[in-house]
N, C-alpha and C positions, 0 to 999 in steps of 0.2 A: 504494500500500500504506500508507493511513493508519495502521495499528498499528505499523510500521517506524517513519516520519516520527516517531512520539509516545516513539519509544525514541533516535531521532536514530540510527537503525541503519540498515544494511542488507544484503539479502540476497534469497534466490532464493524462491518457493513451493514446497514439496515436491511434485514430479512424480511422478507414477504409472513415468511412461519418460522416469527421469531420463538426460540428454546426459551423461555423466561418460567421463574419460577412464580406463582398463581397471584401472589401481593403484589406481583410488579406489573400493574393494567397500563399506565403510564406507559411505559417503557413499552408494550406490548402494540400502544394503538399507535405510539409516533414511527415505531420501527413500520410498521405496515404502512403507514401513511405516508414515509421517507421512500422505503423499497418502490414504491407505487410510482412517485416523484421521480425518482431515480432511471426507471423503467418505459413511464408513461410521457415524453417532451410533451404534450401540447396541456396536461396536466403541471405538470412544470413550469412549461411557459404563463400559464394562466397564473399561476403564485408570483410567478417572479415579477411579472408585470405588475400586479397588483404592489409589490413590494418595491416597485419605481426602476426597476431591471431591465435590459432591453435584451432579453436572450434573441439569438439567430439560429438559422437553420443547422448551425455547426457546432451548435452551442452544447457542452453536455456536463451532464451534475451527475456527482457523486456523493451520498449520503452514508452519514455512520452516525452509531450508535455508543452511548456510555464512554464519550469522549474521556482521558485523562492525559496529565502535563509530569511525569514526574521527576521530570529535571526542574521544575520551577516549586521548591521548597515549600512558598507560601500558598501554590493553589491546590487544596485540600478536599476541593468541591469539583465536581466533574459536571459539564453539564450532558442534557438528556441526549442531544444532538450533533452531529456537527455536515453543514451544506457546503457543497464545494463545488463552483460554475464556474465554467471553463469553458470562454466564448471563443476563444482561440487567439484572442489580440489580449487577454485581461483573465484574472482567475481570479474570484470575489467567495467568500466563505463568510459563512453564518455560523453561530454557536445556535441550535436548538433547545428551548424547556417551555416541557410542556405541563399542563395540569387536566384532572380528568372530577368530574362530579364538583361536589362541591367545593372542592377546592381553589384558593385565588394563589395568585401570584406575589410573591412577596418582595419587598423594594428591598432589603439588605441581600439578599438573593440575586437579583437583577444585578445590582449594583457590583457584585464582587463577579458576575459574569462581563461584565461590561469592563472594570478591570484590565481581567484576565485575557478579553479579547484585545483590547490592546497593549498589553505585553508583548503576547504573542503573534500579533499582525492576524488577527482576525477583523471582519469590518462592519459584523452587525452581530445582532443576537433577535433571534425571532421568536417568539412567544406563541403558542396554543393555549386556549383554554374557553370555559364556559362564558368567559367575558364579554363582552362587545365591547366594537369602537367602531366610530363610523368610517372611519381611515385606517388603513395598518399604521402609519404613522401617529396616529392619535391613539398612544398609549394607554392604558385604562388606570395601571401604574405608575403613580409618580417618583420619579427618582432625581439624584444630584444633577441636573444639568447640565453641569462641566462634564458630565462623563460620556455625553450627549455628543457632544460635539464635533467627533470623528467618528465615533463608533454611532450608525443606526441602533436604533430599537424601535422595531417592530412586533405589530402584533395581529393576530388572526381568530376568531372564535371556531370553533371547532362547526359551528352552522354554516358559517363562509365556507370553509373548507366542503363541507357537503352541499353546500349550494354550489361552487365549481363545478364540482367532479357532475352535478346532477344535469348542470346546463349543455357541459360538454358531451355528455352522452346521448343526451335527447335529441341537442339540437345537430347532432352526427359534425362534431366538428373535429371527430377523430377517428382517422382513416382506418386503422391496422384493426383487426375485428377482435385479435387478443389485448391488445389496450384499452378496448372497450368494453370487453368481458372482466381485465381488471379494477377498471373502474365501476362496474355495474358490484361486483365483488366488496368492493371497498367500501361503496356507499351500502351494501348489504350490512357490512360488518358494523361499521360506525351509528346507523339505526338500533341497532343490537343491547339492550341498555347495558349487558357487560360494555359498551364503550364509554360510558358514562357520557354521553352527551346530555347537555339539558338547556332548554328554550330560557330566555327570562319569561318571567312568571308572576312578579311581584314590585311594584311599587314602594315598598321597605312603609316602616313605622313613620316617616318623616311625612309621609300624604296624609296619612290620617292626621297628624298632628298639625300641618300646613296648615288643611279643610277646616279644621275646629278652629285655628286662629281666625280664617278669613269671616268665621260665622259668626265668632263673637265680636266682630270688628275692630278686633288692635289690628296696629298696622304689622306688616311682615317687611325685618329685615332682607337685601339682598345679600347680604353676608353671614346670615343666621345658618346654623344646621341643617334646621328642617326646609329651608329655603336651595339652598346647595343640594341634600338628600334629595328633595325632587328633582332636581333641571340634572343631578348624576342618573338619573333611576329613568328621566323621559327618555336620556340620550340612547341608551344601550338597546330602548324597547322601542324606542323609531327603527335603529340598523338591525332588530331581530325582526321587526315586522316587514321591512324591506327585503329580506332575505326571504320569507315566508313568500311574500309577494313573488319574489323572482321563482322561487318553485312550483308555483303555483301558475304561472304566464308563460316557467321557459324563456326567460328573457329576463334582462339586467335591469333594475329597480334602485335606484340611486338617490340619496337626499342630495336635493338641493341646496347646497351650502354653498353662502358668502365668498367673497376671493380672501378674504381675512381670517376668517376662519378654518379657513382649509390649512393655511400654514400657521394657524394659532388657536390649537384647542381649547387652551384656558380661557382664549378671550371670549374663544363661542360659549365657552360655561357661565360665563360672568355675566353675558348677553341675556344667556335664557334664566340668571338669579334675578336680573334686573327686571326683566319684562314680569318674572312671578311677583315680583315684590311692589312695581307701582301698577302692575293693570291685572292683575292675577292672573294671567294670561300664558302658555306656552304656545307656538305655533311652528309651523313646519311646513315643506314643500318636496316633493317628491318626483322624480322621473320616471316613466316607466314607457320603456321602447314599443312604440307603435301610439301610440294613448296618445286623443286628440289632443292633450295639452297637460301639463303638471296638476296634480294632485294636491291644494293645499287646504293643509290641516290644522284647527285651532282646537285646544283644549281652554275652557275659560272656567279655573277654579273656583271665580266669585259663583255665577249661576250654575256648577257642578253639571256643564253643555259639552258636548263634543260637536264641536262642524265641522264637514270634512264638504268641499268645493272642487270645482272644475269651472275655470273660466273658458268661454269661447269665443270669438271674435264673431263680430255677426257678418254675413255674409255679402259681399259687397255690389252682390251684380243685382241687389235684390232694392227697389224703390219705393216702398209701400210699406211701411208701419210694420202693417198685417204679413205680409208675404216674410217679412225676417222672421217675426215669431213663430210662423208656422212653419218656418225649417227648420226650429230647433223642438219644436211638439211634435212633428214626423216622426223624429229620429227616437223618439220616448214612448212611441205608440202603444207599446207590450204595456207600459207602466202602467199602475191602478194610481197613479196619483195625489193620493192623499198624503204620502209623506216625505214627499218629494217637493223642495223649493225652488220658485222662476225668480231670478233677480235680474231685470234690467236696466244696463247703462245708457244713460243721455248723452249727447256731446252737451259741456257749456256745466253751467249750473244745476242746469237741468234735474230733479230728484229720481234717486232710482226708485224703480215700480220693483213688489214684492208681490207674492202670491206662491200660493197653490198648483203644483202643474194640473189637477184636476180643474181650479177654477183660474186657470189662462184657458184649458179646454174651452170651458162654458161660457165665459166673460172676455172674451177677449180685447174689450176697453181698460181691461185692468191693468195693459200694456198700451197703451195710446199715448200721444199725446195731442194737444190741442191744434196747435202747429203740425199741420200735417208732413212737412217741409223736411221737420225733424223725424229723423232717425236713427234707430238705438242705434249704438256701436261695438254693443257688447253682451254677451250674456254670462249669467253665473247659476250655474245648476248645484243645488246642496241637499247635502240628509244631513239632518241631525241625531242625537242619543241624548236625549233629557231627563232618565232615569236616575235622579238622584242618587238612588240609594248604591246604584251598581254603581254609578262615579266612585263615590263614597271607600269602596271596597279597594283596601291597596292590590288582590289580586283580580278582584272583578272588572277593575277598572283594565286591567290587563285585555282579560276575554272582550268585553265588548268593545272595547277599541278597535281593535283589530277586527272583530265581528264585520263591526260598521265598516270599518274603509277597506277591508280585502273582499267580503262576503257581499253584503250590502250594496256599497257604494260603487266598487271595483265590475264585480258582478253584476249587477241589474243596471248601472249605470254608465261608467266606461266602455264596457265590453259596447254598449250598443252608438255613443256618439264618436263623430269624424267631422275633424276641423274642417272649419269650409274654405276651397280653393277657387281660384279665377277660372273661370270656364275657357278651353282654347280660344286662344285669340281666331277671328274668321280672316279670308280672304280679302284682301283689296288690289285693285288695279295697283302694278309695279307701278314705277316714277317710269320707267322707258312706255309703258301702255299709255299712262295719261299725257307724256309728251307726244306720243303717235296722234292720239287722240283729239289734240290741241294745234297740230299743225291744218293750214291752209290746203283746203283742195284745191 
């Protein structure tokens, strides 16, 4: 293992059916998920990329297991993994640790890995576990910063990783039929609850205790606990619902995040303490591949409401009040309408109209305006969840959330509306036809 030798390391090859003894699950589900990596490039490729990597067609990884240093005295800790890409111009190597169940990741841990990988010219350390982040770069752990700053640390939830392997098998974007037979295998295994994967699920004590502040009307710090506890507890269960989402469409589901936020996760934390603490508000916006338009979502802790939206542009080739609103009531035909919201935009000052898609059906004045002249330019389609008490619930609030905007909204509502386009442009005489045209008989 010449790439061991060149680290003064050593350690195991990630096995497919790794020999471990029955306490070591950890050990048992990275080895398989490394061997796979290792085995699988376009499986590879998809992590690496995600991990800011640009592998090439030439590019190839080599994975090991129960990595150890023992020419370096002081490193005592071995980590779980070790990646090694070799793109053929640059070789870039990963320390791996992983966690499985309920178990987090610990920052004095991290930290003496992150060390260790610069001692010895390693250049990241990659993390698995039940966590989320909406970035791999948006660590879910916080550590010394200074340590940060050559060495990556990245990180993956074990649902990302099965949302990969699941997209790339379905959506056949892997040729060789036994790489796809591994991957079908792998995402078998890691379903498996010996692999100890588990969804977020919970809201933590801080929601409940958030809600009781906002009801009894003191005001809420944005640097309090229980104010932090939520906007940490929204973020992880946005990127598990987006995940959910992308398994369920076969296609990538993305939040919509800031240019500021992307390269600075604290500040997006500090963003979403501030919006709970002067408007009790958290909100959020989503992409999902094909879908007329983003997906945006408000949670409003004062009236214990979920709204989840879709804006669309109103149609442009259309002159007549009535004839726009009736191509976005087409498009909803299937729907019983009763709990389903028409919100129309004005140009100007103009007030948006609100209603019922049931009662735009029947009333269709309740979209008008006087000025016939005027015309919407916009529309906004919503469901709500106004269940109190399941708000209420730090895990129920989980289920119907998701309900609403994967089940619900996603489903009876997206699946059926398509942005509206300019219709082909028609024919007209060339400029040589109308100069024919124009000359003297």
């Amino acid at each position: 293992m010449q790439t061991l030798e060149h680290l003064n390391a050593r350690g195991e090859r990630a096995r497919l059916f790794p020999v471990l003894s029955e306490c070591s699950k950890e050990g048992r589900t990275l080895s398989i998920v490394l061997a796979t990596m290792a085995r699988v490039p376009e499986f590879a490729a998809e992590l690496l990329k995600a991990a800011g990597r640009r592998p090439g067609a030439r590019t190839k990884v080599e994975a090991f297991t129960e990595v150890s240093f023992p020419k370096i005295k002081t490193a005592n800790f071995r980590p779980d993994g070790l990646l090694v890409v070799d793109t053929g111009r640059t070789i870039w190597k990963a320390f791996v640790e992983a966690k499985i169940g309920n178990e987090t990741l610990k920052q004095a841990q991290l930290e003496n890995y992150l060390r260790l990988a610069r001692d010895v010219g390693v250049d990241a350390v990659i993390t698995f576990s039940n966590e989320f982040a909406a970035l791999p770069e948006h660590h879910p752990t916080q550590v010394d910063q200074r340590l940060t700053k050559k060495i990556e640390l990245l990180h993956f939830s074990w649902f990302s990783v099965l949302t990969m392997i699941n997209l790339l098998a379905e959506n056949e974007e892997v040729s060789d039929d036994d790489h796809v037979f591994l991957l079908h295998e792998l995402e078998r295994f890691l379903l498996h609850k010996s692999a100890g994967m588990k969804r977020f699920d919970s809201m933590g004590t801080e929601w409940t205790r958030a809600l009781d502040t906002i009801r009894t009307g003191a005001p809420l710090s944005k640097s309090s606990a229980d104010v932090v506890g939520v906007a940490a507890n929204w973020q992880p269960e946005l990127r598990d619902m987006c995940l959910l989402l992308s398994r369920k469409t076969s296609a990538n589901v993305d939040l919509k995040l800031a240019a500021k936020h992307r390269s600075d996760p604290r500040g997006r934390l500090k963003a979403d303490c501030l919006s709970i603490a002067e408007y009790g508000c958290l909100s959020a916006s989503i992409d999902v591949a094909d879908a007329a338009a983003p997906i945006d979502i408000e949670v409003d802790l004062t009236t214990r409401t979920i709204r989840v939206s879709m804006k669309l542009t109103a149609p442009g080739d259309k002159v007549q009040q009535r004839s726009r609103l009736n191509w976005l009531l087409r498009q909803l035909d299937e729907q019983e309408g009763d709990d389903i919201r028409i919100l129309c935009n004005w140009p100007g000052r103009a007030p948006q109209t609100v209603s019922t898609l049931k009662q735009a059906r029947d009333d269709e004045s309740l979209h008008s305006h006087p000025d016939k002249s005027m015309l919407p330019n916009s529309f906004v389609v919503m469901k709500l969840m106004t269940d109190g008490r399941k708000f209420s619930g730090r895990k129920t609030f989980v289920d119907c959330f998701e309900e609403l905007v994967v089940e619900d909204f996603y489903g009876t509502i997206v699946e059926q509306l398509a942005a509206w386009q300019p219709p082909a442009r028609k024919l007209r005489p060339a400029v040589e036809e109308v100069s024919a045209d124009n000359e003297p008989t």
